[in-house]
N, C-alpha and C positions, 0 to 999 in steps of 0.2 A: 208832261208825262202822259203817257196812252192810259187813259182809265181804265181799261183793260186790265192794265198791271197791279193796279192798286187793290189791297185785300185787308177784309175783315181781320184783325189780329186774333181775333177770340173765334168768331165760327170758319174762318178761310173763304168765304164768299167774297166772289171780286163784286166790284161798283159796277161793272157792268151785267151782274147779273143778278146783282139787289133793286136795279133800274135809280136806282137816285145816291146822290154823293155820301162816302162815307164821311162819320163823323171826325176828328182832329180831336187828339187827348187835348183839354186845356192845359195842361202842365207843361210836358215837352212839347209840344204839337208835331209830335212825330206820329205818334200811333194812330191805326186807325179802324175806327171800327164801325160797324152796321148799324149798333142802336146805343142807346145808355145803357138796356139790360146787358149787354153783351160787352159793354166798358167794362160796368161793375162783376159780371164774370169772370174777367181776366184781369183784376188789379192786383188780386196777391201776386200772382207771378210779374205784371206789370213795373207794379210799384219798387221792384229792387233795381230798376235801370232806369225809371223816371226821375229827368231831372230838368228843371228851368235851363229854358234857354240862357247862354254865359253872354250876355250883353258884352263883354271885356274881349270876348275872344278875338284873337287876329290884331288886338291892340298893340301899338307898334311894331307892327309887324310891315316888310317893305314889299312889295315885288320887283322881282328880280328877273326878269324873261330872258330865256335864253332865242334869240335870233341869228 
């Protein structure tokens, strides 16, 4: 992914204009954000769609490619 793209969830600053990588929620590690303060910023809103990664997902599951 172009760092570029990637953005602060709580202040909207990209990684490339914070100069160094954003953080990764430890929870989902989807989100992402600029510093700790700015984690703890935006967890009330955060915390209703954080969820652990579903280790299970995709289990039994087959592919199927269509060629």
């Amino acid at each position: 992914m172009d760092v570029s793209c990637r953005v602060c969830y709580a202040t909207l600053v990209t990684e490339k204009a914070l100069g160094k990588k954003l953080r990764k929620c430890t929870r989902c590690n989807t989100a992402l954000y600029a510093s700790r303060e700015a984690q703890r910023s935006h967890w009330k809103l955060h915390k209703a769609v954080c969820r652990a990664p579903n280790p299970n997902a995709g289990a039994g599951l087959t592919f199927r490619g269509v060629f």
